[in-house]
N, CA, C and O atoms as a GROMACS GRO file, in nm:
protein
  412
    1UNK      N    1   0.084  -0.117   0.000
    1UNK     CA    2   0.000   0.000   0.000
    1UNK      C    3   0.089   0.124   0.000
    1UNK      O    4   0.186   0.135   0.076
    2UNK      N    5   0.048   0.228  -0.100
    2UNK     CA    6   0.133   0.332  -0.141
    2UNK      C    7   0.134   0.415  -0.023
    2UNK      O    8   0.226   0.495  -0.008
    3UNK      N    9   0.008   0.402   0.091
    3UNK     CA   10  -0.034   0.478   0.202
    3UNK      C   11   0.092   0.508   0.312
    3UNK      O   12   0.116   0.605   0.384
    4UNK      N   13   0.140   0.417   0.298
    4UNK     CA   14   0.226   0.327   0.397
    4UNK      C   15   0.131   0.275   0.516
    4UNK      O   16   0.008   0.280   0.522
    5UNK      N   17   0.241   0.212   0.628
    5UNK     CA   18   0.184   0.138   0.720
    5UNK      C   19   0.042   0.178   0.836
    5UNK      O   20  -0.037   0.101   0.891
    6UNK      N   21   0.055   0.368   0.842
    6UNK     CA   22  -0.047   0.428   0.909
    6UNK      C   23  -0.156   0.456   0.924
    6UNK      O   24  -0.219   0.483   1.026
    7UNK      N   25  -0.195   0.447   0.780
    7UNK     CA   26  -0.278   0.464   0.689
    7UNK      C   27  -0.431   0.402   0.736
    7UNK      O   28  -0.453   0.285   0.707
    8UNK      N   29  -0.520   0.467   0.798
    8UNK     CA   30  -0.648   0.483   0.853
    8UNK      C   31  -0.698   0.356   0.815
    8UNK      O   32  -0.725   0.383   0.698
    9UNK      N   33  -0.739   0.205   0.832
    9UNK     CA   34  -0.876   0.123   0.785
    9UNK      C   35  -0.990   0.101   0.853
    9UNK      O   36  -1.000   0.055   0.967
   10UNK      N   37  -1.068   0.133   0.786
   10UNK     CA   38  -1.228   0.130   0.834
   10UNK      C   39  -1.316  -0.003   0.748
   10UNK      O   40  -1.317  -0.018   0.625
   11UNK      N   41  -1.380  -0.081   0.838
   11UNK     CA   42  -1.406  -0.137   0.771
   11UNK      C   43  -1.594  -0.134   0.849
   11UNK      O   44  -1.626  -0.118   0.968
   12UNK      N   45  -1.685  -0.155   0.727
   12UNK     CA   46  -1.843  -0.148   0.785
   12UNK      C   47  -1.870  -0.256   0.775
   12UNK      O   48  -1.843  -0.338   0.687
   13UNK      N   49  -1.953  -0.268   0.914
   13UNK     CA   50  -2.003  -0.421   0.923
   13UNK      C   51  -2.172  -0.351   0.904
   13UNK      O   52  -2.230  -0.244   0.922
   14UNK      N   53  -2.204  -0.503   0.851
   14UNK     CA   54  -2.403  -0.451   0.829
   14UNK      C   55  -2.438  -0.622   0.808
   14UNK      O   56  -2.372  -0.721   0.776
   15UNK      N   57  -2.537  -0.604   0.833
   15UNK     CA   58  -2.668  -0.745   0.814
   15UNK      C   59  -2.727  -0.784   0.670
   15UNK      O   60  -2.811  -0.702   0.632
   16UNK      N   61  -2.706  -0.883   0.588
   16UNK     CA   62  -2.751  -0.845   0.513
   16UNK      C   63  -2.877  -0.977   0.489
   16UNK      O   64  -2.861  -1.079   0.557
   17UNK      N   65  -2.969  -0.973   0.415
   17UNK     CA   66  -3.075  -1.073   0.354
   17UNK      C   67  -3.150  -1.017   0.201
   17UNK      O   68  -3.210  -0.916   0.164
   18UNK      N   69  -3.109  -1.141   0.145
   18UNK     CA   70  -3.177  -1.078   0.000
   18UNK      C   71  -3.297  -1.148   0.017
   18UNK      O   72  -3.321  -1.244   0.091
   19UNK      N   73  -3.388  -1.072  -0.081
   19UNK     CA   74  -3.523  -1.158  -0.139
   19UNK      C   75  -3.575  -1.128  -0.261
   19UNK      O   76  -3.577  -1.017  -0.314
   20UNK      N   77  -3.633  -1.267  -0.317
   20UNK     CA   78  -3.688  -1.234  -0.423
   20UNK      C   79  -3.739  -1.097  -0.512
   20UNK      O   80  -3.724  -1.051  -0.625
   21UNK      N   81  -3.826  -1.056  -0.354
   21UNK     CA   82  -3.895  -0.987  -0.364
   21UNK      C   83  -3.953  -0.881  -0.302
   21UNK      O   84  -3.988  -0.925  -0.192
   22UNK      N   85  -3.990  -0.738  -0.313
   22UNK     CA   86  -3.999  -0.642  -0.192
   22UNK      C   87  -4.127  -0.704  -0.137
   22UNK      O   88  -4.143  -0.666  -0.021
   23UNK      N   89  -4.207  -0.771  -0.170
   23UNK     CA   90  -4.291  -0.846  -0.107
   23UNK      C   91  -4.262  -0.908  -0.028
   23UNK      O   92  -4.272  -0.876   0.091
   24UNK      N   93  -4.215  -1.024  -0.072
   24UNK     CA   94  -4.133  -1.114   0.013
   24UNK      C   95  -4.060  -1.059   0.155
   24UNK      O   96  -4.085  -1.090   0.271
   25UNK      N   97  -3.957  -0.962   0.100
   25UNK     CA   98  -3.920  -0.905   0.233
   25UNK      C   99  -3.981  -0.805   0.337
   25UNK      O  100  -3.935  -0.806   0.451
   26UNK      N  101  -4.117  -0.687   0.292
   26UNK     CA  102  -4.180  -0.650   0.388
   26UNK      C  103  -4.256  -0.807   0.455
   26UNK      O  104  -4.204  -0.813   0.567
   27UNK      N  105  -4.340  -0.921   0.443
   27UNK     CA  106  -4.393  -1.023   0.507
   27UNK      C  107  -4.272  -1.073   0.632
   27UNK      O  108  -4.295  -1.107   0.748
   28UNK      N  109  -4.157  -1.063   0.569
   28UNK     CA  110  -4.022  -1.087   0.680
   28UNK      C  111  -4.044  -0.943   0.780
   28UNK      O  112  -4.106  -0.934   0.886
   29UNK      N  113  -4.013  -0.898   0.748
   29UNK     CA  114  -3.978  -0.748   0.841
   29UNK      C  115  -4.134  -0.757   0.899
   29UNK      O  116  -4.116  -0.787   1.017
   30UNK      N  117  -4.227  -0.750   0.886
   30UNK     CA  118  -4.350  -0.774   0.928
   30UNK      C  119  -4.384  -0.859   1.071
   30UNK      O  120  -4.454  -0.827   1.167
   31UNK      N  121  -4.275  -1.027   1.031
   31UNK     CA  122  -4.306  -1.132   1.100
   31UNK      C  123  -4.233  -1.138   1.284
   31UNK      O  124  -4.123  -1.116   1.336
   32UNK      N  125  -4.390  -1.189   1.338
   32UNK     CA  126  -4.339  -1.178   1.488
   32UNK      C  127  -4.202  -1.234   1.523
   32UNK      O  128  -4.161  -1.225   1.639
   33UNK      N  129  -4.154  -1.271   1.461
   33UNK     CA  130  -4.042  -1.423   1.469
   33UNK      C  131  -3.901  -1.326   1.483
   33UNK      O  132  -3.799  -1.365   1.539
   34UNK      N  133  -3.916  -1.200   1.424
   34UNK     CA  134  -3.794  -1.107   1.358
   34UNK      C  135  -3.777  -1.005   1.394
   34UNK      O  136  -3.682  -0.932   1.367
   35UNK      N  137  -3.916  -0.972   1.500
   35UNK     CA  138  -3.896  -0.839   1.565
   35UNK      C  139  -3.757  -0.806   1.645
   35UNK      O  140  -3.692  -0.702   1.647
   36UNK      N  141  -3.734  -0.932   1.711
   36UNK     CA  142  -3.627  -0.893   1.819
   36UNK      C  143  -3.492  -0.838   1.748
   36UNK      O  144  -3.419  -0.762   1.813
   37UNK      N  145  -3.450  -0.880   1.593
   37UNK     CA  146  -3.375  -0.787   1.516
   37UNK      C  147  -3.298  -0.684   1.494
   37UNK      O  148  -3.186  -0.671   1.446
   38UNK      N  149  -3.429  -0.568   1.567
   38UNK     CA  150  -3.345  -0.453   1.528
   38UNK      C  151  -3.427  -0.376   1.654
   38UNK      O  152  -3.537  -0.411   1.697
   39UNK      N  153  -3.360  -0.280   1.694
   39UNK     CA  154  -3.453  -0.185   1.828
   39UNK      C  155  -3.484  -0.016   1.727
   39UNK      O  156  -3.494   0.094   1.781
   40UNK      N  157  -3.490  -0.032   1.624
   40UNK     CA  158  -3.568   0.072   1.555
   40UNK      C  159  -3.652   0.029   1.427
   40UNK      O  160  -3.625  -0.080   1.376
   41UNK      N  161  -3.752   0.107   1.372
   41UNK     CA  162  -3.856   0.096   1.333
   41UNK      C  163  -3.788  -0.030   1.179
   41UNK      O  164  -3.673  -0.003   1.146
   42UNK      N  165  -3.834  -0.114   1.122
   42UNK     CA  166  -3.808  -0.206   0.993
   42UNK      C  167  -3.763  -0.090   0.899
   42UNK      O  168  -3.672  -0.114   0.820
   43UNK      N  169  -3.807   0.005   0.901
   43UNK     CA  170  -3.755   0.081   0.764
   43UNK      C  171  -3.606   0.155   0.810
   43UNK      O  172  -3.515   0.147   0.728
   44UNK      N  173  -3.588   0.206   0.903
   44UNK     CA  174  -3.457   0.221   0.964
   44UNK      C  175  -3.339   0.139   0.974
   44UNK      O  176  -3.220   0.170   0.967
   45UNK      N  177  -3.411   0.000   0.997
   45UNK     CA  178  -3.303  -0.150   0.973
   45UNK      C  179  -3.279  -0.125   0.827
   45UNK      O  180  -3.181  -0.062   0.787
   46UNK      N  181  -3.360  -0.169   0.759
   46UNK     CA  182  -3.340  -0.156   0.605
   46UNK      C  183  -3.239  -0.076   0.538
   46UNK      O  184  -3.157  -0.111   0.452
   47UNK      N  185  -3.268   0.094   0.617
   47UNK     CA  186  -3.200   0.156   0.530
   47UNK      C  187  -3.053   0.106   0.588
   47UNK      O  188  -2.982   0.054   0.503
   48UNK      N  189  -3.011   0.114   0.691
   48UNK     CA  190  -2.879   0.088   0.782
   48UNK      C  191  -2.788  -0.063   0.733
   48UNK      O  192  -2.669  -0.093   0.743
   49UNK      N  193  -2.899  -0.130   0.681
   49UNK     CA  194  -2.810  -0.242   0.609
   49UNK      C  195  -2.886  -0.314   0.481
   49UNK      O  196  -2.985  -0.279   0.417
   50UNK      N  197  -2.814  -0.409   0.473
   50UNK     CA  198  -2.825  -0.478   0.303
   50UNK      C  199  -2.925  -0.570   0.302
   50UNK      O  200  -2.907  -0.692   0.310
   51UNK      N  201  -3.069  -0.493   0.288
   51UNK     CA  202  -3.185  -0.589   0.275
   51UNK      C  203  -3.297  -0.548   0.167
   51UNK      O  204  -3.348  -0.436   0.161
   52UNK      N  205  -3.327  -0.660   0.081
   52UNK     CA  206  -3.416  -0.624   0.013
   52UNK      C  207  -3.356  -0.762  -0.102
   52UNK      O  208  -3.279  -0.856  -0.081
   53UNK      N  209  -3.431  -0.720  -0.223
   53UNK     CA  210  -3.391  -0.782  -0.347
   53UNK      C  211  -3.219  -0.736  -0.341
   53UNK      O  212  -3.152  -0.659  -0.273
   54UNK      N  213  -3.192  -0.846  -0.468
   54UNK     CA  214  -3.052  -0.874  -0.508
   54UNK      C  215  -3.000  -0.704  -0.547
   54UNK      O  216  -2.905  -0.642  -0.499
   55UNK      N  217  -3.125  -0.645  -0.677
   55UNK     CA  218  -3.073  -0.553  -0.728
   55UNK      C  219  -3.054  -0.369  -0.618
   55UNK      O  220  -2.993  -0.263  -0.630
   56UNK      N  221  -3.159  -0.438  -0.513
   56UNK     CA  222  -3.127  -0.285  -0.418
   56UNK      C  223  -3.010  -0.308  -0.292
   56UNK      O  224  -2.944  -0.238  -0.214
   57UNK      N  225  -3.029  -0.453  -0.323
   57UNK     CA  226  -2.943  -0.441  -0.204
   57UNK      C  227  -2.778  -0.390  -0.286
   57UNK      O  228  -2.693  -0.332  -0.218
   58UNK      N  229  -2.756  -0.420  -0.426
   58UNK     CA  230  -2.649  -0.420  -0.509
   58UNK      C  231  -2.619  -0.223  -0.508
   58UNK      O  232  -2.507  -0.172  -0.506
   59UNK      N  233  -2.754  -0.143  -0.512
   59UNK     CA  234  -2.768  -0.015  -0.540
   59UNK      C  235  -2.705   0.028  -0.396
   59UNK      O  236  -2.621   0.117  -0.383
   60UNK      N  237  -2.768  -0.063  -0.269
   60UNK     CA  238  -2.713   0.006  -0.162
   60UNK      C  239  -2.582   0.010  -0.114
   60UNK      O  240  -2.539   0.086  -0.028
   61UNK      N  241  -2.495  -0.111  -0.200
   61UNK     CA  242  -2.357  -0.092  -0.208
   61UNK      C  243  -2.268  -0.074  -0.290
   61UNK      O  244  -2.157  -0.123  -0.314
   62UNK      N  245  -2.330   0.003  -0.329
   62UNK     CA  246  -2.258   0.073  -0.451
   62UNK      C  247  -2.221   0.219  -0.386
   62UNK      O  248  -2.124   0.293  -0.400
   63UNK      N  249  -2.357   0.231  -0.299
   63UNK     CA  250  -2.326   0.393  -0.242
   63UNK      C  251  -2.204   0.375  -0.171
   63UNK      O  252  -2.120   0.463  -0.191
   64UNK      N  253  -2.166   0.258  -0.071
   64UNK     CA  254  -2.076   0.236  -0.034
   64UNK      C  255  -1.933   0.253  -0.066
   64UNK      O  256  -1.830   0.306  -0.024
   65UNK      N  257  -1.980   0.181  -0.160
   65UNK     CA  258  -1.792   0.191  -0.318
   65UNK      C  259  -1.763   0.337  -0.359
   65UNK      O  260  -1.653   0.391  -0.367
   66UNK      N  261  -1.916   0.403  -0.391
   66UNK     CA  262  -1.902   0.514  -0.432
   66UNK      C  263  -1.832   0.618  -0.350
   66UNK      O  264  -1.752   0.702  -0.391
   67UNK      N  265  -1.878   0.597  -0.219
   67UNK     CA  266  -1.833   0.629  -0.134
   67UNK      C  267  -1.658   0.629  -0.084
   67UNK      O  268  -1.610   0.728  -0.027
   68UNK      N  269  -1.590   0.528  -0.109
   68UNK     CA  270  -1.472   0.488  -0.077
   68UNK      C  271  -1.457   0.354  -0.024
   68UNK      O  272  -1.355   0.288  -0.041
   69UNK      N  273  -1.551   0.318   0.036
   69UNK     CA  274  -1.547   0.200   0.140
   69UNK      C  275  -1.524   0.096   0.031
   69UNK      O  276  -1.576   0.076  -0.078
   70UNK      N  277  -1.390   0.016   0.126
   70UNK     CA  278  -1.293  -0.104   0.016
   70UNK      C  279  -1.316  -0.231   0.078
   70UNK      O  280  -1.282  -0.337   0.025
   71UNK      N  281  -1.406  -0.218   0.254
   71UNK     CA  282  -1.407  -0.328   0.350
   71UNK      C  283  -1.480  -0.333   0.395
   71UNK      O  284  -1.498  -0.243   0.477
   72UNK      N  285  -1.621  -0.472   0.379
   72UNK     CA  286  -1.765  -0.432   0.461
   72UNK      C  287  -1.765  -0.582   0.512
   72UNK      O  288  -1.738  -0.668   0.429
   73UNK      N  289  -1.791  -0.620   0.638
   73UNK     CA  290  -1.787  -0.756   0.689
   73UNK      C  291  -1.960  -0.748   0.704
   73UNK      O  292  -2.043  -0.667   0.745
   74UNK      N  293  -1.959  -0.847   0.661
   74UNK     CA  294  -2.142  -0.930   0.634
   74UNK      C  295  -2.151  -1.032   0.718
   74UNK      O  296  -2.069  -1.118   0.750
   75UNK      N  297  -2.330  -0.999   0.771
   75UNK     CA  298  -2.382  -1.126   0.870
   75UNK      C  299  -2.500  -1.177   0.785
   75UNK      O  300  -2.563  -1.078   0.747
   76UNK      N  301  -2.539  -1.258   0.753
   76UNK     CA  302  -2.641  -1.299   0.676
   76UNK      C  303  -2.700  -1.331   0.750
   76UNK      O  304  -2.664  -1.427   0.818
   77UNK      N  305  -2.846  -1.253   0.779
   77UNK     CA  306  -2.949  -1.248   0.888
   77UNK      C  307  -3.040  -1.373   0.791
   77UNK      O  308  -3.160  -1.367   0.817
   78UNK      N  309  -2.998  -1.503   0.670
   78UNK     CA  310  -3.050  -1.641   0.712
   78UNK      C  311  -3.026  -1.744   0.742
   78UNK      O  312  -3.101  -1.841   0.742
   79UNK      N  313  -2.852  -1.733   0.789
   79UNK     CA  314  -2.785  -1.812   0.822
   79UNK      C  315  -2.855  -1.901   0.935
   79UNK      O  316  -2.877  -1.854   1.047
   80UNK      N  317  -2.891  -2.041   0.896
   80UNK     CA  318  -2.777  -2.130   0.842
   80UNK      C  319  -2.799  -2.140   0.692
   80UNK      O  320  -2.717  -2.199   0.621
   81UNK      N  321  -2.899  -2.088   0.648
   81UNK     CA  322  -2.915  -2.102   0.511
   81UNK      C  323  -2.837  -2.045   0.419
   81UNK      O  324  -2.772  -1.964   0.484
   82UNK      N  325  -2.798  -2.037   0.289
   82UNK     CA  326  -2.680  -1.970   0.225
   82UNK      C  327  -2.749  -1.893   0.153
   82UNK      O  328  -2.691  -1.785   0.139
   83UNK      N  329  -2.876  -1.900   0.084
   83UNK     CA  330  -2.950  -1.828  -0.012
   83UNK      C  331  -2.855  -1.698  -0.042
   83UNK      O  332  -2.763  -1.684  -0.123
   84UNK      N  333  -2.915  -1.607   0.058
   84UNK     CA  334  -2.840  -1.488   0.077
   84UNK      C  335  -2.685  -1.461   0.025
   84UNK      O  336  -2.620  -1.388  -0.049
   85UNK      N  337  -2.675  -1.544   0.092
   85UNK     CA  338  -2.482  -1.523   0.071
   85UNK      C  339  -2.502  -1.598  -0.116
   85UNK      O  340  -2.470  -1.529  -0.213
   86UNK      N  341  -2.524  -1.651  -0.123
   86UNK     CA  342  -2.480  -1.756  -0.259
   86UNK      C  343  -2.573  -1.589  -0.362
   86UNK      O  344  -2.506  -1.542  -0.454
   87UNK      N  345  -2.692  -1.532  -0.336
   87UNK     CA  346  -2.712  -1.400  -0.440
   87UNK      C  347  -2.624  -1.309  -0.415
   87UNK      O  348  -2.574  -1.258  -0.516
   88UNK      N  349  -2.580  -1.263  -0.293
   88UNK     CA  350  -2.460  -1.185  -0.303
   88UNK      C  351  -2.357  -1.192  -0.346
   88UNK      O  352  -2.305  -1.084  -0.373
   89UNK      N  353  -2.291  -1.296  -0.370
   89UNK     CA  354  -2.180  -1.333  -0.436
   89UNK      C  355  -2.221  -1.330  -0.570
   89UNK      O  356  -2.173  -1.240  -0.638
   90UNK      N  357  -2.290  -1.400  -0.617
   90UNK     CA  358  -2.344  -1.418  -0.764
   90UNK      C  359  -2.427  -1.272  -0.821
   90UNK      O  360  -2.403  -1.219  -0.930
   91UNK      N  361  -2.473  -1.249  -0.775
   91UNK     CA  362  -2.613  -1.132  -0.821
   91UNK      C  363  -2.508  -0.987  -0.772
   91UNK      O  364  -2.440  -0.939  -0.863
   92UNK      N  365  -2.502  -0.953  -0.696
   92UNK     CA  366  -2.495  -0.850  -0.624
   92UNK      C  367  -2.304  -0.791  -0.612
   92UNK      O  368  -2.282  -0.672  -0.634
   93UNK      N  369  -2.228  -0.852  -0.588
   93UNK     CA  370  -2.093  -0.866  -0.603
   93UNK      C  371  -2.015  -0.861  -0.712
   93UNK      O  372  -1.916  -0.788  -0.708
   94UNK      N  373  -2.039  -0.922  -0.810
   94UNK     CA  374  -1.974  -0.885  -1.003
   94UNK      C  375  -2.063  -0.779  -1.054
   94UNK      O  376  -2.070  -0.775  -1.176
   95UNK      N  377  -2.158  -0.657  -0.961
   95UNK     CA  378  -2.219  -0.556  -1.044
   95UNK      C  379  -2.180  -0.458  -0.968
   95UNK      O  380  -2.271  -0.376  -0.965
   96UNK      N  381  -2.078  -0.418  -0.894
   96UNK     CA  382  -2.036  -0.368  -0.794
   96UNK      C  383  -1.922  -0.271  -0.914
   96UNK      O  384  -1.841  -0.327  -0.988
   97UNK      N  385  -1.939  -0.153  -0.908
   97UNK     CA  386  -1.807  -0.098  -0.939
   97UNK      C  387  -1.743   0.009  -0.876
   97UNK      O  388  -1.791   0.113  -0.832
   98UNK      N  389  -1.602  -0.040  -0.877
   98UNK     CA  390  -1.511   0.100  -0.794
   98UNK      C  391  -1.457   0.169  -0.873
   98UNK      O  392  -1.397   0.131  -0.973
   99UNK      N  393  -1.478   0.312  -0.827
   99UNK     CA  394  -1.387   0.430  -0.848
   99UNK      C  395  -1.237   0.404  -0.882
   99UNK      O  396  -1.161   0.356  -0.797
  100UNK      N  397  -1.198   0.436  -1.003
  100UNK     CA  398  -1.026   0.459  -0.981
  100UNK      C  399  -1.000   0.302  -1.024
  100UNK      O  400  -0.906   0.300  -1.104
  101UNK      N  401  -1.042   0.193  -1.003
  101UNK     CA  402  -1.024   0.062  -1.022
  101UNK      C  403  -1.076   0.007  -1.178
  101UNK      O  404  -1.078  -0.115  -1.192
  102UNK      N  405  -1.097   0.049  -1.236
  102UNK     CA  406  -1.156   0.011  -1.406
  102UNK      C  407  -1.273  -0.081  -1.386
  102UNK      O  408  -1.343  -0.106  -1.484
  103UNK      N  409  -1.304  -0.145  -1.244
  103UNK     CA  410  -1.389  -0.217  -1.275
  103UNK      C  411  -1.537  -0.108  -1.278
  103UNK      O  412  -1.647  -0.155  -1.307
   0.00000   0.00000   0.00000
């Protein structure tokens, strides 16, 4: 790193769950099962991390990239299931582009 060794890293951690569908995911955010989640209102969770379909959750990290951010550690709020993780990697991750990087 051209920075050298001092050089500030920040890295954002956030929750993420994809779904099909914004349907799909207000019936989640909705469900008694999920309240305990978050201690502010479902649309506040939402905006604060990576939930929704493949393609908003892709828009919401992009603001990220756009932003600068090079390091975001993910919890996949369906773990044990992979769904999530397996569209993020696939869907959401190769549509990602950075600044300054050609991609």
């Amino acid at each position: 790193d051209s920075a050298g060794p001092n050089k500030a890293r920040t890295v954002v951690t956030l929750e993420c769950r994809i779904f099909d569908s914004d349907l799909d995911r207000d019936r989640w955010l909705a469900s008694p099962d999920v309240l305990f989640l978050w201690s502010d209102h479902p649309d506040v969770y939402v905006r604060r991390n990576l939930i929704g379909t493949a393609e908003s959750v892709q828009q919401q990290l992009q603001r990220f990239a756009d932003a600068g951010v090079r390091e975001i550690a993910v919890f996949f709020r369906d773990y044990p299931a992979t769904e999530s993780m397996a569209a993020f990697m696939t869907e959401v991750v190769p549509a990602i582009r950075l600044a300054g990087s050609g991609q």
